[in-house]
Backbone as a chain_set.jsonl record, in Angstrom:
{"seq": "XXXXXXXXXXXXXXXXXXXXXXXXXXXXXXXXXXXXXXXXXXXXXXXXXXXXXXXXXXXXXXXXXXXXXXXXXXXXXXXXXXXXXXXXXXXXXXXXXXXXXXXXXXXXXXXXXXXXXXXXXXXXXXXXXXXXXXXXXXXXXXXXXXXXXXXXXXXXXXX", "coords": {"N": [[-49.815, 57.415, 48.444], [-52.89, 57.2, 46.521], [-54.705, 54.508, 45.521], [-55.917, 53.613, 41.9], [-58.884, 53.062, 41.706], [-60.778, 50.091, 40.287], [-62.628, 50.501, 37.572], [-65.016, 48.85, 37.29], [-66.285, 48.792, 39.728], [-67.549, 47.459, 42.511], [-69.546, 48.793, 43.975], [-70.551, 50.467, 41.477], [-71.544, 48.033, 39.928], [-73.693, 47.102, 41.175], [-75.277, 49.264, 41.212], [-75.73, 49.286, 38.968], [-77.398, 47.217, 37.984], [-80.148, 47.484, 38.396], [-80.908, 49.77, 36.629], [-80.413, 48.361, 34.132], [-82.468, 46.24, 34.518], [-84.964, 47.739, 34.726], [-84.697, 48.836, 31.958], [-84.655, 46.376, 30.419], [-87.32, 45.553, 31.339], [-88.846, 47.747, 30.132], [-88.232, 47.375, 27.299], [-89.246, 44.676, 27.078], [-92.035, 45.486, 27.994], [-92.554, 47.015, 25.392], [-92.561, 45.632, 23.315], [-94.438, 43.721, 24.272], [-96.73, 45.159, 23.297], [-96.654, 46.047, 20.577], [-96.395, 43.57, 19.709], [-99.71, 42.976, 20.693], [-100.935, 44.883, 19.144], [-100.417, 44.587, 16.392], [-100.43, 41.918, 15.723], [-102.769, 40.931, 16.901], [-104.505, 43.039, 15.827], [-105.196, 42.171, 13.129], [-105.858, 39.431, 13.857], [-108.499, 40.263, 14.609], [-109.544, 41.707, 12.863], [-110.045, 39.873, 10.856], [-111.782, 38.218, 11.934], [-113.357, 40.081, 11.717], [-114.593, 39.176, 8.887], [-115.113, 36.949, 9.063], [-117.872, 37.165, 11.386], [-119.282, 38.853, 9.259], [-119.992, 36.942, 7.285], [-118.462, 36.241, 5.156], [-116.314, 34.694, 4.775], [-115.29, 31.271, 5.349], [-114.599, 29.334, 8.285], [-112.187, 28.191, 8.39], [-110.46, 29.86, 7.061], [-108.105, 31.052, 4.897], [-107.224, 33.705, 4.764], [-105.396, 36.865, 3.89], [-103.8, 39.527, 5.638], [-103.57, 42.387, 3.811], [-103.385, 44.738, 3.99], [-103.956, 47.698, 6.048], [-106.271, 50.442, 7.259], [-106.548, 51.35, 9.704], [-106.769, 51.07, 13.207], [-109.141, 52.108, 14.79], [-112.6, 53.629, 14.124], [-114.286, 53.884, 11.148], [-112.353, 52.495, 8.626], [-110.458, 50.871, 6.806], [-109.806, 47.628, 5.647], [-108.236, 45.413, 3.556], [-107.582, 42.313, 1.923], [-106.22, 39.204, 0.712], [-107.434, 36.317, -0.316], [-108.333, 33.216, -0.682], [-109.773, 31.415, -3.007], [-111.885, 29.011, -2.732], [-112.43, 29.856, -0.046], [-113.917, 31.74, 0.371], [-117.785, 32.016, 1.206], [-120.318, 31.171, -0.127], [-122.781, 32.623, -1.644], [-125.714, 30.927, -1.376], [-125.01, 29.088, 0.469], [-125.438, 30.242, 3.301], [-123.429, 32.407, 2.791], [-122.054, 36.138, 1.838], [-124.359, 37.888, -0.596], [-123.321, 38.715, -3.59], [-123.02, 41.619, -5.797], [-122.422, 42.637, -9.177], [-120.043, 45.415, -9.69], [-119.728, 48.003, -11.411], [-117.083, 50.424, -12.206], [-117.416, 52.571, -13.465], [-120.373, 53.415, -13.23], [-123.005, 54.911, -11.528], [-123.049, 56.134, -8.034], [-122.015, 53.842, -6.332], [-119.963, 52.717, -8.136], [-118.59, 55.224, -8.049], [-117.028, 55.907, -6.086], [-115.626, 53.559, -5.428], [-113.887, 53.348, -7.405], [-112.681, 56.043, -6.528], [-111.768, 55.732, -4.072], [-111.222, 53.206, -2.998], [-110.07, 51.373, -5.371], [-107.615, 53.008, -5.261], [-106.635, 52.463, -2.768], [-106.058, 50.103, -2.755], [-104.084, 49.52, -5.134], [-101.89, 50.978, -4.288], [-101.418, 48.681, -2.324], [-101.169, 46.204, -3.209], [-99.106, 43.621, -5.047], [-98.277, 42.183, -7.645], [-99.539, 44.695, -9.673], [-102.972, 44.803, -9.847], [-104.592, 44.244, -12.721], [-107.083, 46.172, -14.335], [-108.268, 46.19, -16.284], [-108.881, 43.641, -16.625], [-110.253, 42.34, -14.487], [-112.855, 41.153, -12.589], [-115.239, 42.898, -10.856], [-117.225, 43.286, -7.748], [-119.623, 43.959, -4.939], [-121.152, 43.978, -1.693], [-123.025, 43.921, 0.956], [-122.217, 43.785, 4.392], [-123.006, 41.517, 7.222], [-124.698, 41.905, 10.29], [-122.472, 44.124, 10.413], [-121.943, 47.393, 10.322], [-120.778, 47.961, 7.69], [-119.312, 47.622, 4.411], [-118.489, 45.476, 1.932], [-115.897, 44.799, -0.689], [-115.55, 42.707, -3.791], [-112.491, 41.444, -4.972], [-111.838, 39.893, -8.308], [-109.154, 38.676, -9.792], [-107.241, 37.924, -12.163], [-107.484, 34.815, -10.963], [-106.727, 35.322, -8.558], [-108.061, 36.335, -5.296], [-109.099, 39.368, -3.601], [-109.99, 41.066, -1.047], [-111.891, 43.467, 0.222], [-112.854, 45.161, 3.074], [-114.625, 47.349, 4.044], [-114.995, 49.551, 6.757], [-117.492, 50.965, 8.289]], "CA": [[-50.36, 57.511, 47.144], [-53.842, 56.82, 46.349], [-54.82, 53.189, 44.433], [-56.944, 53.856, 41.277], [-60.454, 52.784, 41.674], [-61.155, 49.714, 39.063], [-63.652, 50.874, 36.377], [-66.362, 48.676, 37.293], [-66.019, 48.063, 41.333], [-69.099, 46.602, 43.272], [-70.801, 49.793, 43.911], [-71.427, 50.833, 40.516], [-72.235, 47.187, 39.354], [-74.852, 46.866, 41.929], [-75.926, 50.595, 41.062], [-76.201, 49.096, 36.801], [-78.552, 46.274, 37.688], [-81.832, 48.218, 38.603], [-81.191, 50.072, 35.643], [-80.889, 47.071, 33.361], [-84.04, 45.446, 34.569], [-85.64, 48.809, 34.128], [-84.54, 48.996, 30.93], [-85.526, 45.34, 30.192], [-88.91, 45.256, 31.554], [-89.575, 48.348, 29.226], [-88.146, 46.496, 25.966], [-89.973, 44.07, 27.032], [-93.58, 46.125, 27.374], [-92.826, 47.332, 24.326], [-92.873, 44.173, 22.276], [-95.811, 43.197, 24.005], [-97.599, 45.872, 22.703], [-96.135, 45.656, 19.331], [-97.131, 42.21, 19.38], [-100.648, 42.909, 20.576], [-101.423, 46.124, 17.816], [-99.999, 44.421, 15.16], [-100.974, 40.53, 15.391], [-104.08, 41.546, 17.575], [-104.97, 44.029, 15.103], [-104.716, 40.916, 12.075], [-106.503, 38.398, 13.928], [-109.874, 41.118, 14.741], [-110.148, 42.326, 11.277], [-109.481, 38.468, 10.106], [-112.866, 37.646, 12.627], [-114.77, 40.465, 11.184], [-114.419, 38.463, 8.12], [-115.798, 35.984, 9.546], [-118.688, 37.933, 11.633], [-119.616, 39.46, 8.262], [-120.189, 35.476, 6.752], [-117.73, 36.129, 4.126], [-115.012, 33.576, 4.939], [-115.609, 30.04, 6.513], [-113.807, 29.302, 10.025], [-111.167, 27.474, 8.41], [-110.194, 30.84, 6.158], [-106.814, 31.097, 4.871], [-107.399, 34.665, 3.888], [-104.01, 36.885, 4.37], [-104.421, 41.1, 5.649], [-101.909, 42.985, 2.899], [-103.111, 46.608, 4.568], [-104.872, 48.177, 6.874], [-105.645, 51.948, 7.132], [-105.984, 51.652, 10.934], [-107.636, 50.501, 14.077], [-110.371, 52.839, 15.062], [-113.619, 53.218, 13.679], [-114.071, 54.392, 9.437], [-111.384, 52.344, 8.254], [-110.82, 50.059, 5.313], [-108.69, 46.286, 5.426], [-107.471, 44.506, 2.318], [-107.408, 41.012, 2.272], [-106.153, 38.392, -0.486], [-108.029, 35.588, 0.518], [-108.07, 31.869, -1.794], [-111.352, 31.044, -3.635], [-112.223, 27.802, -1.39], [-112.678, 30.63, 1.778], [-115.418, 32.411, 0.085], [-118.462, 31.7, 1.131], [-121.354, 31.338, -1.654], [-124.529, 33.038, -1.042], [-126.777, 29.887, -0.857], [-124.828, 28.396, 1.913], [-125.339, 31.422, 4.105], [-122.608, 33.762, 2.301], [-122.944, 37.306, 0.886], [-124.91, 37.867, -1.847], [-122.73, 40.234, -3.966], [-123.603, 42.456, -6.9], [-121.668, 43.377, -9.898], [-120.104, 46.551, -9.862], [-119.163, 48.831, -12.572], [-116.528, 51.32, -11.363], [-117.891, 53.921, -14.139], [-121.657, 53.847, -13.466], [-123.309, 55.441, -10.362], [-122.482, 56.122, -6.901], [-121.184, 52.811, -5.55], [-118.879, 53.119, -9.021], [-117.468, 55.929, -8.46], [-116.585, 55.236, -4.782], [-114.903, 52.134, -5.747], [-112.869, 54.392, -8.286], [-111.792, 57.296, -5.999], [-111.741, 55.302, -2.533], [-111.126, 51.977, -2.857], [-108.822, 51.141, -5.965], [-106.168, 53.632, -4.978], [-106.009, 51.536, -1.797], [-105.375, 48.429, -3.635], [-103.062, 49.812, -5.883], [-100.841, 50.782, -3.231], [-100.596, 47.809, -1.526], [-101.284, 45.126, -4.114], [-97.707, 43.541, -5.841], [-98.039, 42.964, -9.079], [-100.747, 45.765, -9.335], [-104.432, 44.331, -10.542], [-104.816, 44.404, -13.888], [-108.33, 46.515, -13.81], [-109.263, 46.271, -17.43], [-109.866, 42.243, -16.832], [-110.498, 42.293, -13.116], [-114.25, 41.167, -12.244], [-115.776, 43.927, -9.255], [-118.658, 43.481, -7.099], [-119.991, 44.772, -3.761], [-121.86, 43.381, -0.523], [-123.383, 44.571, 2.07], [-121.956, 43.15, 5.349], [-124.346, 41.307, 7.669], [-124.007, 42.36, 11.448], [-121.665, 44.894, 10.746], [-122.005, 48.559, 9.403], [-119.26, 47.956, 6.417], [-119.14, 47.396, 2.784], [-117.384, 44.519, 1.348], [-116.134, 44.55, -2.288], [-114.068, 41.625, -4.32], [-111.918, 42.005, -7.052], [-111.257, 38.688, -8.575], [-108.042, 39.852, -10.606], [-106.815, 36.179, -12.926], [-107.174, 33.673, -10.315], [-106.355, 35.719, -7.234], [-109.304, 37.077, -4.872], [-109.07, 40.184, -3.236], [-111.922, 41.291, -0.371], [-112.038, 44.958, 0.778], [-113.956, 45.131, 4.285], [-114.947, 48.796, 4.356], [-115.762, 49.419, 7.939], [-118.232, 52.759, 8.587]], "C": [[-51.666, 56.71, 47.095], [-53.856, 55.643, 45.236], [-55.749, 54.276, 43.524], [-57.972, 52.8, 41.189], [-60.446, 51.393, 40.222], [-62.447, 50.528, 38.71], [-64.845, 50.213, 36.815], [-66.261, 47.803, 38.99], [-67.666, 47.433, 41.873], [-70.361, 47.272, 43.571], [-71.411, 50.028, 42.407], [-72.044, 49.751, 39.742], [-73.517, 46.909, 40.2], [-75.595, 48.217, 41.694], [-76.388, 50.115, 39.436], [-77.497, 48.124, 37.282], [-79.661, 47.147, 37.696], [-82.121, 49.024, 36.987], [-81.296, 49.493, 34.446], [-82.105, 46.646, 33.698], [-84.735, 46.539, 34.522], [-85.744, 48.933, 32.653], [-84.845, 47.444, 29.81], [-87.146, 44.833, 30.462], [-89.774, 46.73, 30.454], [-89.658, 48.406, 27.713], [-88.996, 45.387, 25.888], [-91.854, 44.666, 26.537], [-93.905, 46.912, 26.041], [-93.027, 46.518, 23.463], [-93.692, 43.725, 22.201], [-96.692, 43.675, 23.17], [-97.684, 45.971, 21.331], [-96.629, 44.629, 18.484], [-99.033, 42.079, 19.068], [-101.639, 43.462, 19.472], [-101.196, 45.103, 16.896], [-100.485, 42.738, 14.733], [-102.352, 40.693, 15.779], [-105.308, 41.918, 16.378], [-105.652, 42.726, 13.421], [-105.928, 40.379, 12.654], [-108.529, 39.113, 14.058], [-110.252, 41.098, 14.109], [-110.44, 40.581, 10.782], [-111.377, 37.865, 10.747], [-114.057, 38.708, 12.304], [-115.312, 39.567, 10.448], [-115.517, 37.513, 8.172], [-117.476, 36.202, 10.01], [-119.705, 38.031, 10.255], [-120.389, 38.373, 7.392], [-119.789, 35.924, 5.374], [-117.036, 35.158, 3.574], [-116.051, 32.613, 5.902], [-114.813, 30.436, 7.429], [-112.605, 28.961, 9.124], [-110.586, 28.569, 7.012], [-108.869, 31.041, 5.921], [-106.481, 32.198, 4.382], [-106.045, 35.497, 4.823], [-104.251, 38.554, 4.578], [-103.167, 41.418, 4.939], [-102.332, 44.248, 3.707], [-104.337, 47.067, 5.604], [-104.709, 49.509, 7.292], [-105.596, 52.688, 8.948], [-107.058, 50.773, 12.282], [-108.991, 50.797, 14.655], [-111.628, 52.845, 14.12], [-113.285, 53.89, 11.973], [-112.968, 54.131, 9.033], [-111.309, 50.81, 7.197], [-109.377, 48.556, 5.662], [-108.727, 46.15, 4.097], [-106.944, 43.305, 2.634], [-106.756, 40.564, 0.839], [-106.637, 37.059, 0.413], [-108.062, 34.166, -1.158], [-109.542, 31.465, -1.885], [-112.059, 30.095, -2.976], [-112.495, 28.691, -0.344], [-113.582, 31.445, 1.245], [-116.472, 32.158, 0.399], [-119.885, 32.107, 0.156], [-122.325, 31.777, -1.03], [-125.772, 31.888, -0.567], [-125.972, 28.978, 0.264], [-124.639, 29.591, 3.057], [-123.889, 32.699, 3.686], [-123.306, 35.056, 2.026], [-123.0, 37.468, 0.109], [-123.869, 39.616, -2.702], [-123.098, 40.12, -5.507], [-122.344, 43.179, -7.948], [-121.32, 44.915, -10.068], [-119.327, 46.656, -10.774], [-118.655, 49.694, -12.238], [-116.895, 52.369, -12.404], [-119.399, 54.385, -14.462], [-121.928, 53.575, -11.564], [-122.531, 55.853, -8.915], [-121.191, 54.984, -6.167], [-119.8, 52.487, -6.545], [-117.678, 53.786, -8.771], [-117.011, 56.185, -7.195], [-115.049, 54.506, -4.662], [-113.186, 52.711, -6.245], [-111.909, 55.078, -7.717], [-111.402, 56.558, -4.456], [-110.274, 54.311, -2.464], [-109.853, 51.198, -3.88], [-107.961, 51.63, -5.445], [-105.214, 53.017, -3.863], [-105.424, 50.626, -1.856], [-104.326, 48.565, -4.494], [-102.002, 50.192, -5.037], [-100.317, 49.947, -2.364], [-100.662, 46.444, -2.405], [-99.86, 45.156, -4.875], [-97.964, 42.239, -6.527], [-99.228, 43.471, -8.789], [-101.616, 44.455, -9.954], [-104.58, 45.119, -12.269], [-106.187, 44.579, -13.962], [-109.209, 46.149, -15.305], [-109.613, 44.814, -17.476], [-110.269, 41.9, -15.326], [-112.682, 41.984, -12.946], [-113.983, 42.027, -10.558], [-117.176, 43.031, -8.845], [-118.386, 43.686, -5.497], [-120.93, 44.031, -2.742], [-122.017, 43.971, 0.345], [-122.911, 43.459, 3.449], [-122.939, 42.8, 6.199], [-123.42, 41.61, 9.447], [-123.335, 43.547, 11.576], [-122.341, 46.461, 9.8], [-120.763, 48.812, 8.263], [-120.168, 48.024, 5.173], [-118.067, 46.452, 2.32], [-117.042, 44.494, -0.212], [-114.817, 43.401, -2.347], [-113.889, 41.496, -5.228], [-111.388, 40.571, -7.48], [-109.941, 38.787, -9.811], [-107.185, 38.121, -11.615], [-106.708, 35.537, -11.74], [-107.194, 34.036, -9.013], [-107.712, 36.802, -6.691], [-108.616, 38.159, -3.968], [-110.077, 40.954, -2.025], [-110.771, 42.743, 0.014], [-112.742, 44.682, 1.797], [-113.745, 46.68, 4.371], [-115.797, 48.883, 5.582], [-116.499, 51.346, 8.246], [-117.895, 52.745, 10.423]], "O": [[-51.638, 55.581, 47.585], [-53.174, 55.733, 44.215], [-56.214, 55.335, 43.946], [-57.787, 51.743, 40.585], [-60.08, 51.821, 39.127], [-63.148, 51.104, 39.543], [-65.852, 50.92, 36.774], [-66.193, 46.602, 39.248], [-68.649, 47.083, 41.22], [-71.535, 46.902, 43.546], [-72.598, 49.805, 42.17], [-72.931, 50.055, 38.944], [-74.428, 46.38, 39.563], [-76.755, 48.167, 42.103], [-77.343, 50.636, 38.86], [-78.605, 48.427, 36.841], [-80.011, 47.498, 36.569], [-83.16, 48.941, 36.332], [-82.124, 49.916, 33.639], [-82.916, 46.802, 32.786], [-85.727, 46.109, 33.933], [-86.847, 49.127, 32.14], [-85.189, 47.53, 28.631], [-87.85, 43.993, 29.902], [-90.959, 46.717, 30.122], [-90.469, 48.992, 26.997], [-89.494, 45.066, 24.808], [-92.565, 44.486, 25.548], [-94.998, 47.326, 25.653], [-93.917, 46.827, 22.671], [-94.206, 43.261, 21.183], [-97.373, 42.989, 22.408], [-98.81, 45.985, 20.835], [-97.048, 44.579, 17.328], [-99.631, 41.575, 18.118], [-102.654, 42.941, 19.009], [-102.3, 44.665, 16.57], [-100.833, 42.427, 13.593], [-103.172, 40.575, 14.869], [-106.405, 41.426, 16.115], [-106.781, 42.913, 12.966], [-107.009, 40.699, 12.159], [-109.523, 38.502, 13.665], [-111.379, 40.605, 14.066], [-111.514, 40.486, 10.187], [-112.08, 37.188, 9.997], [-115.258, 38.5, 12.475], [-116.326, 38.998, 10.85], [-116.526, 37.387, 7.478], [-118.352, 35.658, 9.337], [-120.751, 37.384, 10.196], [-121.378, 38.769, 6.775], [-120.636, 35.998, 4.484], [-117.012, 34.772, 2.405], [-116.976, 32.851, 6.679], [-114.337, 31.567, 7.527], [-111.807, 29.886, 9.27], [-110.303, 27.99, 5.963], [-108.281, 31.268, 6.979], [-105.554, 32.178, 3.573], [-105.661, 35.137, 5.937], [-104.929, 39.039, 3.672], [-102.046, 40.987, 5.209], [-101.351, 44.855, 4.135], [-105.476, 46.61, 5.693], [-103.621, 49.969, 7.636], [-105.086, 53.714, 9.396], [-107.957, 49.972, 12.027], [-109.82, 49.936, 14.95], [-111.631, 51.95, 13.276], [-112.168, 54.311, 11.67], [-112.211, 55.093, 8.894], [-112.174, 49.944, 7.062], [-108.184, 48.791, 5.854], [-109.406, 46.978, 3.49], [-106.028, 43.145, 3.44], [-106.728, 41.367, -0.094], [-106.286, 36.836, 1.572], [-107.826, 34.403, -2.342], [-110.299, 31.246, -0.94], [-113.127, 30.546, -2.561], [-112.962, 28.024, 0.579], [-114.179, 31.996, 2.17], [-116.739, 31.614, -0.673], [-120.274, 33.241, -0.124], [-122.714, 31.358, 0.06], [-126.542, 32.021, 0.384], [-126.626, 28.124, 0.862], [-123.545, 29.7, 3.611], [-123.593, 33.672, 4.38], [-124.52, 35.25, 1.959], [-121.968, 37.382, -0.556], [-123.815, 40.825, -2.475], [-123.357, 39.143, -6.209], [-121.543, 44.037, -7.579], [-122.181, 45.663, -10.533], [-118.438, 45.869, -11.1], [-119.49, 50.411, -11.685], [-116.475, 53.431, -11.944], [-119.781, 55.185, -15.317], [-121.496, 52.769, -10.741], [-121.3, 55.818, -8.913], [-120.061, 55.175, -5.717], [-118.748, 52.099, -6.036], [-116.494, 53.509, -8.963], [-116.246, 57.137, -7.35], [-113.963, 54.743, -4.132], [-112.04, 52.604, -5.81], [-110.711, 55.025, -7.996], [-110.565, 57.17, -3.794], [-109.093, 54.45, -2.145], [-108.906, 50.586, -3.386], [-107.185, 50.813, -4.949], [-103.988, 52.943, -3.772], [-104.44, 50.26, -1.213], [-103.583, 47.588, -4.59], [-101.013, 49.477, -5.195], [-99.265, 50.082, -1.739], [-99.929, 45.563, -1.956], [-99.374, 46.208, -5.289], [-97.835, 41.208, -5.866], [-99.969, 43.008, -7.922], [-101.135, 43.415, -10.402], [-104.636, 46.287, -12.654], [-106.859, 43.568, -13.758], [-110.412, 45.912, -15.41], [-110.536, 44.508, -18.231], [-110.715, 40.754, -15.268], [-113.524, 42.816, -13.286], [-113.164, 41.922, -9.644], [-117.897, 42.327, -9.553], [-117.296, 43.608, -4.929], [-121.635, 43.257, -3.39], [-121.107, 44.72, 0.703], [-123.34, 42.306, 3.392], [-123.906, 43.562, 6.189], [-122.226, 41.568, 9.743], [-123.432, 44.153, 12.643], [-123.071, 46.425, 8.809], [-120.03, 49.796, 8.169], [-121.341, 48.367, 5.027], [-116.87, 46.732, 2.365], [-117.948, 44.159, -0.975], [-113.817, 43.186, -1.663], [-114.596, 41.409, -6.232], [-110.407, 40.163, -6.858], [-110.388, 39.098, -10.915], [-106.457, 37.457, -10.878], [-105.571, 35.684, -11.292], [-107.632, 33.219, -8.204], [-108.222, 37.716, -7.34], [-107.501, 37.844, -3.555], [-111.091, 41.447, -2.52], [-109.554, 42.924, 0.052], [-113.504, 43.748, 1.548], [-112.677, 47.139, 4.774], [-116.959, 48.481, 5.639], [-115.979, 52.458, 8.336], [-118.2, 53.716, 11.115]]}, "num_chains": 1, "name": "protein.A"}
């Protein structure tokens, strides 16, 4: 009479490892990558910012959205009034906008709010919200900031 075989004898545990460390080194490269897109992705946009002479170095500004990595794509920041930089100490000079007069208005309107409204919690209260607009230095963007009671807001519109 034949023995029965244990369930997990020496061959097939020496046949599982390779496929475990296969299967760990590709959980692994996935995390990295995960890691790199997604914090990566954060700290870039976070150094346009910077680039742009929006934010000081020491910026505590936070990314709520981002519509992607490649080129023509728009961040959302909330960023704390102290990380602004003012126009006369090398900041950008920004310009009041009116989201119901001209071009850069009605942009703002059809583009740019809807973005913010989807990722902003509690929404922006628009009817007391101060707008304005900047031209980025170095970069081909558009910066706008919505100062909404107390809390700042930057847009980096990247062309």
């Amino acid at each position: 009479m034949q023995e029965a075989m244990p369930l997990f004898s020496g061959e097939l545990k020496s046949g599982m490892k390779p496929a475990v460390r296969i299967w760990l080194v590709i959980v692994f490269l996935v995390g990295a990558w995960c890691l790199w897109v997604v914090w990566g992705h954060e700290y870039r946009t976070l150094n346009r910012l910077i680039n742009a002479r929006l934010v000081s170095n020491t910026q505590h500004c936070r990314l709520l959205y981002s519509t992607g990595h490649a080129r023509e794509n728009r961040h959302v920041f909330e960023c704390a009034s102290a990380d602004i930089l003012a126009a006369d100490k090398g900041g950008i000079a920004f310009h009041f906008l009116d989201p119901e007069d001209g071009r850069m208005g009605r942009h703002f309107s059809e583009s740019i709010r809807p973005l913010m409204d989807a990722c902003i919690q509690p929404p922006v209260d628009w009817k007391k919200a101060e707008l304005s607009h900047g031209d980025g230095r170095g970069l081909l963007s558009m910066l706008y900031r919505v100062n909404a009671g107390g809390r700042i807001f930057v847009v980096l519109e990247m062309f």
